[in-house]
Every structure is written in C-alpha cells, then in structure tokens.
Backbone as a ProteinNet text record, in pm:
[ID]
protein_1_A
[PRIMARY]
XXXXXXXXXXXXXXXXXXXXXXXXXXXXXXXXXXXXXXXXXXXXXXXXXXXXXXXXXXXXXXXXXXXXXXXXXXXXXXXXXXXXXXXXX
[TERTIARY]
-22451.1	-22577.4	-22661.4	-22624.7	-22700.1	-22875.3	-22917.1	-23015.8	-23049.6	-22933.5	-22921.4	-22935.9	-22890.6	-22887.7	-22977.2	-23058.2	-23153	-23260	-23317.3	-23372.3	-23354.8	-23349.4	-23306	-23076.5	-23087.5	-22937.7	-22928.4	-22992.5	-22952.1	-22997.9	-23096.5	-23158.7	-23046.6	-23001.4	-22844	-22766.5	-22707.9	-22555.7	-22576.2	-22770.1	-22782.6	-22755.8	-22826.9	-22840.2	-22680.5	-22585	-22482	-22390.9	-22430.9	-22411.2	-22457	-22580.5	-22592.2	-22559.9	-22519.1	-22476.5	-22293	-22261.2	-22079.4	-22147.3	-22219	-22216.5	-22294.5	-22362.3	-22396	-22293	-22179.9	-22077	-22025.9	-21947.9	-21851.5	-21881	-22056.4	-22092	-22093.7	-22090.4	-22083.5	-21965.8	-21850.8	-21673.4	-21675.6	-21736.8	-21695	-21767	-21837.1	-21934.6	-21829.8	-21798.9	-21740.4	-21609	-21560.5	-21419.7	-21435.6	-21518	-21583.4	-21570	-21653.4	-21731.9	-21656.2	-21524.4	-21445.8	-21487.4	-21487.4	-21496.3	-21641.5	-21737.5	-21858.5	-21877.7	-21836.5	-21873.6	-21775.2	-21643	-21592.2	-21639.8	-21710.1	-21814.7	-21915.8	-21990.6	-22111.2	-22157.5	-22088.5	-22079.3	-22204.8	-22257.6	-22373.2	-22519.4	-22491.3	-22641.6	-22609.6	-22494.8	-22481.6	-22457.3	-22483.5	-22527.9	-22683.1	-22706.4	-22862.5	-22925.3	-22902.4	-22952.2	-22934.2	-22843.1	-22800.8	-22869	-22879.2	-22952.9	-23125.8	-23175	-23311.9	-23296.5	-23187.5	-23217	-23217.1	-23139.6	-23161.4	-23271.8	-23276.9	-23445.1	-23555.4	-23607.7	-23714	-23654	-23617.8	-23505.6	-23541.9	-23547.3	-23580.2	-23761.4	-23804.1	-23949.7	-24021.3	-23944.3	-23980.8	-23939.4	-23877.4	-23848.5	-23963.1	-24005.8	-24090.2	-24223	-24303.8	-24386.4	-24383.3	-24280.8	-24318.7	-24312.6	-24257.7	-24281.4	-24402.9	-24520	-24669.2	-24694.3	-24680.7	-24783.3	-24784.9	-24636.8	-24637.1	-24675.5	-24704.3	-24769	-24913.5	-24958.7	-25116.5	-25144.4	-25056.1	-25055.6	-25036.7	-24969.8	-24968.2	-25132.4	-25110.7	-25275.6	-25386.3	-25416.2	-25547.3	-25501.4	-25433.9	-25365.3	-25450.6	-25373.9	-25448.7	-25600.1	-25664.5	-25782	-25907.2	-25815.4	-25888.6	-25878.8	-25773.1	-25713.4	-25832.1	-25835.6	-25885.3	-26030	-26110.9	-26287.8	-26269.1	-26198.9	-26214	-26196.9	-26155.6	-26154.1	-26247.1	-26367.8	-26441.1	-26550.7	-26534.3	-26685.5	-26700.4	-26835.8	-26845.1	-26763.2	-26723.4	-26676.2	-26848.2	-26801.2	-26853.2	-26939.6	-26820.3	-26867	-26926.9	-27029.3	-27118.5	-27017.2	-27063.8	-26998.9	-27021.1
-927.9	-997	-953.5	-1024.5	-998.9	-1060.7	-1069.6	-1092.9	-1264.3	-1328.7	-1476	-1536.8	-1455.6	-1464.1	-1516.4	-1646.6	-1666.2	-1570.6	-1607.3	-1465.9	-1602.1	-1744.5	-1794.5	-1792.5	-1757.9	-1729.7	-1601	-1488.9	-1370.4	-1405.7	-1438.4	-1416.3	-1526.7	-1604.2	-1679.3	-1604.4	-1483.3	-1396.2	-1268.5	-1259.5	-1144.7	-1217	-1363.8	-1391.1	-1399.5	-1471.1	-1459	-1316.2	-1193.4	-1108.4	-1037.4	-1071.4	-1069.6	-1112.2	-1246.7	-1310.6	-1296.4	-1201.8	-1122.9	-1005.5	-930.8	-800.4	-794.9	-906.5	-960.1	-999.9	-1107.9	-1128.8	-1057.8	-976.4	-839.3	-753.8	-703.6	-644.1	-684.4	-836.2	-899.1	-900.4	-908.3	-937.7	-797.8	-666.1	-546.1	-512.8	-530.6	-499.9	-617.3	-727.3	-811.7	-766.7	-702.2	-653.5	-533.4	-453.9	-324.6	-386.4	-435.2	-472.3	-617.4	-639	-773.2	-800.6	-739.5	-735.6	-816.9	-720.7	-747.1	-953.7	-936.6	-1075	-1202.3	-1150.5	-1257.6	-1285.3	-1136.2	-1186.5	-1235.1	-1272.7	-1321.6	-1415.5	-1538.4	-1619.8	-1688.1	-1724.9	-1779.3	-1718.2	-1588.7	-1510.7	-1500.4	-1459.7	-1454.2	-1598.3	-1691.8	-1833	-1822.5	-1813.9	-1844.5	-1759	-1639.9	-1569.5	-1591.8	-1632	-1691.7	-1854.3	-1955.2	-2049.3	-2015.7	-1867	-1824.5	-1810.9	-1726.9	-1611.2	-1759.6	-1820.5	-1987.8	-2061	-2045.2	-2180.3	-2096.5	-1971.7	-1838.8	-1864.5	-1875.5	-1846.9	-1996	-2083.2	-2260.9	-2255.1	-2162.3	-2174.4	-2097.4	-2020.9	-1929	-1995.3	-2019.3	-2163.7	-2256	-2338.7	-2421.8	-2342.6	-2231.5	-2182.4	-2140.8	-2101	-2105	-2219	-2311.7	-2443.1	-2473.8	-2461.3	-2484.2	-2418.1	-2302.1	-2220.3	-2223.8	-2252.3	-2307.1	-2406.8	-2542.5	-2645.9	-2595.6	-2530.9	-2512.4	-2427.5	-2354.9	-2283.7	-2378.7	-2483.7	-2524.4	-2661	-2711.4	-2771	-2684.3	-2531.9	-2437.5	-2447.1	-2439.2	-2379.2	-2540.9	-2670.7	-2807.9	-2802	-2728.7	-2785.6	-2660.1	-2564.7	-2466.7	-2500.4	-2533.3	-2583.4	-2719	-2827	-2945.5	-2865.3	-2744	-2736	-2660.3	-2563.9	-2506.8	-2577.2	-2687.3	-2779.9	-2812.9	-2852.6	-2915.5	-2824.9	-2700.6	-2581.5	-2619.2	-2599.9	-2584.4	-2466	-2463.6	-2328	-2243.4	-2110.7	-1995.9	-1978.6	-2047.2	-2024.1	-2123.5	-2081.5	-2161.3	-2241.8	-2377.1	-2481.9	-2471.9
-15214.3	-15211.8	-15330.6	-15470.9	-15553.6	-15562.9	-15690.9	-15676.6	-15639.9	-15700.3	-15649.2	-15515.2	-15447.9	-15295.6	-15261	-15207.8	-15122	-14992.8	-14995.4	-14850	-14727.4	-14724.8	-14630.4	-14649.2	-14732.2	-14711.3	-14644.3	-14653.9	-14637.2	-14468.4	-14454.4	-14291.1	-14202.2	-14278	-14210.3	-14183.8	-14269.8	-14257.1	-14183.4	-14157.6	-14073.2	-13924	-13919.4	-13778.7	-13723.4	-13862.8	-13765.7	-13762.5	-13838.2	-13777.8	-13615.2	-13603.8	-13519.1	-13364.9	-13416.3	-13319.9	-13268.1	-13382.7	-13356.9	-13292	-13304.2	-13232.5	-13101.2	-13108.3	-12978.7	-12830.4	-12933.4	-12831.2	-12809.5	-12929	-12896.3	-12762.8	-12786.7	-12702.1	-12555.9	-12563.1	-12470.9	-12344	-12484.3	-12451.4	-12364	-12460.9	-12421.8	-12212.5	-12234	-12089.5	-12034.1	-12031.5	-11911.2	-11903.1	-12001	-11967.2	-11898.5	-11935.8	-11845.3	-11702.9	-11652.7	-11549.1	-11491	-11481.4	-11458.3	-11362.5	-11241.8	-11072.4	-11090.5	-11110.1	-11110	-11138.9	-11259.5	-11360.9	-11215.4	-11163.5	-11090.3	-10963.9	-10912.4	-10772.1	-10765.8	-10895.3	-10889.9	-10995	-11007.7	-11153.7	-11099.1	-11001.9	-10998	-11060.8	-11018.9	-11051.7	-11196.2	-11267.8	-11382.8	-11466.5	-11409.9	-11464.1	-11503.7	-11372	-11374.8	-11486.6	-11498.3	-11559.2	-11686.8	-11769	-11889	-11891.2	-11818.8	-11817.3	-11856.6	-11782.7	-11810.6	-11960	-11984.4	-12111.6	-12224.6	-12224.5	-12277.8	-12283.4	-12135	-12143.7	-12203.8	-12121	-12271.5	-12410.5	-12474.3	-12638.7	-12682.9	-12604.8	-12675.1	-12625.9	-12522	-12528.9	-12644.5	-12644.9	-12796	-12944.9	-12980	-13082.1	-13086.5	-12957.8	-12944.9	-13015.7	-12895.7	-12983.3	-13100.2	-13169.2	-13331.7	-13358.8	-13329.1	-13428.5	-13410	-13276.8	-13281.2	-13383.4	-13377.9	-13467.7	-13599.6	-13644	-13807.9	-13822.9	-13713.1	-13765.6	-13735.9	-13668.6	-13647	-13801.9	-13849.1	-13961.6	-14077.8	-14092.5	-14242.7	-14187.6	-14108.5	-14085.4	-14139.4	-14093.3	-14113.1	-14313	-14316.7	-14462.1	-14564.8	-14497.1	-14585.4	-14516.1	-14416.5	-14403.7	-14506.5	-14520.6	-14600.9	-14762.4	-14797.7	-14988.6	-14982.5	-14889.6	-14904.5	-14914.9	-14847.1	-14806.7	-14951.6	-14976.9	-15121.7	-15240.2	-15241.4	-15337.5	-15376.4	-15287.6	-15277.7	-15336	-15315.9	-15387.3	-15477	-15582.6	-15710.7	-15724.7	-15907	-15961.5	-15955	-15929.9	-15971.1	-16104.5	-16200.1	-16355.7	-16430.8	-16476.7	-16560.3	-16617.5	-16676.1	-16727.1	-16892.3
[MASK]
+++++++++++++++++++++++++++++++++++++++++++++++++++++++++++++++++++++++++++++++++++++++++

C-alpha cells in the first residue's frame, strides 16, 4: 500500500479483512460449541436477524447525518457568500 493507494481503497481491504477474521472467528466458536449451535438454531437466528436489522439501522443513521451534514455545509458556503469581504476595496 504505497502512496497511490486510495484511503477509500484502503478502508475496503481493511473492511474485508475484517470481515475474514470475523468469520474465522466465527467458524472457530461453532466448531467449539457444535452441540450448543444444533440445539438452538432458533435463538441463534433471531439473534443474527437482530445483529442485522441494528447494522442496517446504523447505516441508515449515517446516511441522515451526512445528508443533514452536506445540507448545514451548502447552507453555511451559500450565507458566507453572501458577506461583504473584510478588506477594503
């Protein structure tokens, strides 16, 4: 990752690192714990359906807030536009 590298490229190859050591960790505990994971696929649905539906409510709120953020951003550039300069003419 030289200096070319994007920082939206780099925050791509972290997320999907993340998202291997996530499963791994994942693979590892259900192979641990087999019994567990085959007596109770319901509660361990649901609970993955939550950890899902929080994870797309959290998505959602940032997308408010970057649009409430680039709105404050054009309603402040548009009122500062509008000042006189400072400096004598």
């Amino acid at each position: 990752m030289g200096p070319a590298t994007s920082s939206r490229s780099r925050a791509t190859r972290l997320a999907l690192l993340d998202a291997f050591t996530a499963g791994a960790g994942l693979g590892y505990l259900a192979h641990e714990y087999r019994e567990v994971v085959v007596a109770n696929p319901g509660i361990i649905g649901l609970t993955l359906l939550l950890v899902f539906a929080s994870g797309y409510l959290v998505r959602m709120a940032l997308r408010a807030l970057r649009r409430a953020n680039s709105r404050i951003d054009a309603i402040f550039a548009d009122e500062l536009g509008k000042k006189p300069s400072p400096r004598p003419p």
